[in-house]
N, C-alpha and C positions, 0 to 999 in steps of 0.2 A: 388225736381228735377224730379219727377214722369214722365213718357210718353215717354223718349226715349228707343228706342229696336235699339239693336245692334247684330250686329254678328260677332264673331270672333272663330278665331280655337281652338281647343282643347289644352293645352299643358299639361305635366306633372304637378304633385304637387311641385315639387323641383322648377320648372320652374315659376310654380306660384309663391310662395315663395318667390323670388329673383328679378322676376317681383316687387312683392306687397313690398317690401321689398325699392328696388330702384326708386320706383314711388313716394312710400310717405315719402323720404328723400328727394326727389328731388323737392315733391308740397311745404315742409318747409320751404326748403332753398329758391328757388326762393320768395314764397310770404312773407317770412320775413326780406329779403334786399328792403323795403316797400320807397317810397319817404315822405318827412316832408307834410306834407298836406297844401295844397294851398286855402281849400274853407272856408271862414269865418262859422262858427257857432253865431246865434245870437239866444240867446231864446227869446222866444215870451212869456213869462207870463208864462205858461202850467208849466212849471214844476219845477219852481222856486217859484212862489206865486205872481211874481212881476204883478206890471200894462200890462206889456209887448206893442205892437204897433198893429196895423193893423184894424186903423180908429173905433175904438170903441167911443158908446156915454156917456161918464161917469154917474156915481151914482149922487147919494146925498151922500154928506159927512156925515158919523158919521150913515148910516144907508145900513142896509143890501139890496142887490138890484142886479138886472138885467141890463148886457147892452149887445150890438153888437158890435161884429166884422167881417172882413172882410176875404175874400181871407185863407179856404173856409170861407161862411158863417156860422154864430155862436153864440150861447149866453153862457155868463158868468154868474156866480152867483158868489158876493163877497161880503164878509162880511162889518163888522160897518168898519174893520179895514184898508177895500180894499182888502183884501188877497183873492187870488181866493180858493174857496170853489167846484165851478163845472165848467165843459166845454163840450158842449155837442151841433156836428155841428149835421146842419140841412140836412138830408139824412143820418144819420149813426146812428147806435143802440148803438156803445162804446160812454161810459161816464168817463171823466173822474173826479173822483174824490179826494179832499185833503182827506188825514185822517193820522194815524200816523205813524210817520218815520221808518223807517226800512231799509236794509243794504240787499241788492239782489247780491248774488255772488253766487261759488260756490266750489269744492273742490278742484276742476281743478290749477294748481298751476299758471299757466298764466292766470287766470280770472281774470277781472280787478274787482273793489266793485263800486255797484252805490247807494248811500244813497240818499232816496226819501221820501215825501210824496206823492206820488201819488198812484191811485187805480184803476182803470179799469176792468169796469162793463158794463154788456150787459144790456139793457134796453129794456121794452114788445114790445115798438113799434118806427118806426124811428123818429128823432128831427124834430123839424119845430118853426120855430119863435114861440114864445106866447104858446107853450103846456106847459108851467111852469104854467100856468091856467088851465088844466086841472086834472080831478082828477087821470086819470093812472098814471102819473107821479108825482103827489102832495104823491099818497102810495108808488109808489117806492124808492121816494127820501127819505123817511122817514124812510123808513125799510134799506134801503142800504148808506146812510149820513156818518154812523159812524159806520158798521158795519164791522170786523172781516174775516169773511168770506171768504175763496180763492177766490180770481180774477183772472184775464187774466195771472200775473206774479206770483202769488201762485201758479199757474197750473201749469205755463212754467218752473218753475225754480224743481218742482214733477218730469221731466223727465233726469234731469243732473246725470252727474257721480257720484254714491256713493247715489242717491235719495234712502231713504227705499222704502218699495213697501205698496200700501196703497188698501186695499179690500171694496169695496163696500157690501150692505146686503147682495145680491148673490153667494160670495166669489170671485168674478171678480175680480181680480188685475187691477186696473184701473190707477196707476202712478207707479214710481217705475225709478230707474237705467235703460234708452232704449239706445238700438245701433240703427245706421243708418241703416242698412240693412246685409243680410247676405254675405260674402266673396266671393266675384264674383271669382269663381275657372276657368274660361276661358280663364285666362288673365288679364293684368293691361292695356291695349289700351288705351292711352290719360290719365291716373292716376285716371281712375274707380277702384279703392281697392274694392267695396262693392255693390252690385245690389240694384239699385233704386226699384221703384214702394211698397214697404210699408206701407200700410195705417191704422189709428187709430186701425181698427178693426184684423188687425196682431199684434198688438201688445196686445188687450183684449185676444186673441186668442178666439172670442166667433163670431157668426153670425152677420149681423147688418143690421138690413132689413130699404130701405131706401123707401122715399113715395110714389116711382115712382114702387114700385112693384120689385126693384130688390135688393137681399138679398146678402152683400158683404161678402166672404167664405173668412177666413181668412188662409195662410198657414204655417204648422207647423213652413216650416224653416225659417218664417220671424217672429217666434213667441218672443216679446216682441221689435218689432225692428219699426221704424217709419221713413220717410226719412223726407226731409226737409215742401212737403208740407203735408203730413200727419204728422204731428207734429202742422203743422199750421190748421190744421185740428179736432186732438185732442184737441187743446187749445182751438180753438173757437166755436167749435163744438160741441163736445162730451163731452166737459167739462163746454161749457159758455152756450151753449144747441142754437149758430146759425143754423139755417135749413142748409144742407148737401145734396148738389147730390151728385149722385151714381157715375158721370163721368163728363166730363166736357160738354160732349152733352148732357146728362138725360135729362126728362121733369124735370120743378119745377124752384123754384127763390133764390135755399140755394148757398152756397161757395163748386164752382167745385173743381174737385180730383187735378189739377198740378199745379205748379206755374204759367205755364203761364194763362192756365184758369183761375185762380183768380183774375191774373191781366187783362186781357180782358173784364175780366165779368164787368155785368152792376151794380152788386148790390155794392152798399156802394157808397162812394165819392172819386174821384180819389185826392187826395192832390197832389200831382205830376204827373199829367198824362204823358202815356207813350208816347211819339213823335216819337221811332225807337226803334233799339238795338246797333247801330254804337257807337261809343265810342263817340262821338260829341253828340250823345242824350242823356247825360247823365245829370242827372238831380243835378243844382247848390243850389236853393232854398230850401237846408234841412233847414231852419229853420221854416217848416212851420208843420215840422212832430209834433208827439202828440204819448204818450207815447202807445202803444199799435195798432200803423198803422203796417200795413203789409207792406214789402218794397220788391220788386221784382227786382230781378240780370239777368244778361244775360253775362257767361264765354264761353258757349262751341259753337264751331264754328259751329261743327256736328248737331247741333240741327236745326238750319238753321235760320229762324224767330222767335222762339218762346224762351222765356225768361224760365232758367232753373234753378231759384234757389230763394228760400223764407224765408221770415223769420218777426219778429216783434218786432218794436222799443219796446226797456225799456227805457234809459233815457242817461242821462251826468254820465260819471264815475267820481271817482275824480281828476281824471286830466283834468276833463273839453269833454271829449271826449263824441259823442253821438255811443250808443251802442246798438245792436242788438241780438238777442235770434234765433238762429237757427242751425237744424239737418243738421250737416255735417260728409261725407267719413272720415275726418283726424283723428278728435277724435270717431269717428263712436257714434255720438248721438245729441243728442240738448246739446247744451254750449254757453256760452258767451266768452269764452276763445280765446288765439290768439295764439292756436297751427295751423300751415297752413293761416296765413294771421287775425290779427288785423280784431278785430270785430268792429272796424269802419265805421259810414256813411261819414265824415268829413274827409280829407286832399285827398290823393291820395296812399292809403291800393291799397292791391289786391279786398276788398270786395266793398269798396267806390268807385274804378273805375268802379267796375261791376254794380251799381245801375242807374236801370232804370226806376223804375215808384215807387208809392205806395197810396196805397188805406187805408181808413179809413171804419169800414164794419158799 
């Protein structure tokens, strides 16, 4: 939610307190008297293994093979058996890949569990029809097919409540238990508990010099704290190693600092493009997401046009429900939990109504 500046008056600590106190009883209650959801979920193949829809030209039976699909554009890789092995659209660097199952939740007691094979991985260079012929991708696919190794949701899931804290060779703490931001002491105005603007490099507490020449100084009091899209920042960024401006104007072609810059920007594929922020522009075709798209929210009125809140699809919990990974005021951190509003795309949550675009990078 990066990029709004407010002002508001001074008040006492006690005042704060009782502010902060009755703001976030009150964001609860309201977003979890939530309506039964209205918008069909349909998977598309992605994250179930199945054929799924969207005009593809099938295999040969009984042999491992490549086909197309549509809307965005896209190629599959499935096996002898048919079961999808990869998916990887054309303009975007995530891949998604099967490998083996595992059970994504967290300590949180309202966290919902989503048991998946899926894997998502950043790739050297963007997809395009026919680069499964070529050899950049012929050794990535071979080194990353079946490998281990944190991905997109290993990373995501390193910043939840109770995360241990995990040190790189330098002694950097680089994951670990983060809060959304530090205790907005001015006041709760509009149910701001906790000051935005936290970025990856507050939470390393270390310098983080970007290409454009300018070196992001991290501050004590946001030390280990990350807001929604510096979180989407860490993940893909700092962790999956996407190129990073310093702002959402900087020179260069990496994923801007806010959510709404992410979601305006040119780079990646828009899978949902944005058409407004009006609740009418809300976008009905989630079935088209893919496990590790960024999904961009528009709550707060103050902000005016620009969309203030971000996050990235994980998958179907097991109730069927499609579920999202993002740094929120209520639990003050990244969670998939549905303390403050159901971490839902699907029915009509407080969070499902706020969705307004999303992008695949």
């Amino acid at each position: 939610m990066a990029g709004k500046k407010k002002s508001r008056p001074v008040v006492s600590g006690l005042v704060v307190l009782g502010l902060v106190g009755a703001s976030a009883y009150l964001t609860v209650e309201l977003r979890t008297h939530e309506q039964p959801g209205v918008v069909e979920v349909r998977n598309v193949g992605v994250m179930d293994g199945a054929a799924g829809s969207g005009g593809g030209k099938g295999q040969e039976k009984g042999k491992e093979g490549w086909s197309r699909l549509a809307n965005p554009a896209r190629s599959v890789l499935r096996g002898a058996d048919g079961r999808v092995k990869a998916v990887l659209t054309d303009g975007a660097r995530t891949a998604t890949l099967t490998g083996p199952a595992r059970t994504l939740t967290e300590a949180t007691a309202s966290a919902p569990k989503i048991s998946t094979t899926d894997w998502v991985r950043l790739m050297p260079e963007e997809w395009k029809e026919g680069a499964e012929k070529e050899k950049w991708f012929q050794d990535w696919y071979a080194e990353n097919k079946d490998s281990k190794e944190d991905d997109v949701f290993a990373a995501s899931f390193q910043y939840t409540a109770g995360a241990p804290a995990k040190k790189d060779p330098q002694g950097v703490v680089y994951a670990g238990d983060a809060n959304f931001g530090p205790l907005n002491t001015t006041g709760a105005e509009g149910g701001d508990l906790r000051l935005e603007q936290s970025d990856f490099y507050d939470f390393l507490g270390t310098p983080y010099p970007f290409r454009d020449g300018t070196v992001g100084q991290p501050e004590a009091m946001r030390a280990k704290a990350i807001d929604c899209s510096g979180f989407v920042r860490m993940v893909m960024g700092y962790r999956m190693r996407y190129p990073l401006m310093s702002s959402d104007k900087s020179s260069g072609d990496g994923l801007p600092r806010t959510a709404n810059g992410m979601a305006r920007s040119k780079r990646g594929v828009d899978v949902l493009p944005l058409k407004g922020i009006a609740a009418k522009d809300r976008p009905t075709a989630i079935d088209q997401l893919q496990p590790g798209d960024l999904v961009f929210f528009k709550f707060d009125q103050r902000t005016g046009e620009r969309l203030d809140h971000s996050g990235i699809v994980v998958g179907y919990d097991t109730q069927g429900h499609l579920v999202f990974i993002s740094s929120r005021e209520e639990i003050n951190g990244p969670t998939i939990a549905n303390t403050g509003g159901t971490s839902r795309l699907d029915g009509n949550g407080f969070y499902a109504k706020g969705l307004r675009s999303a992008k695949r990078l």
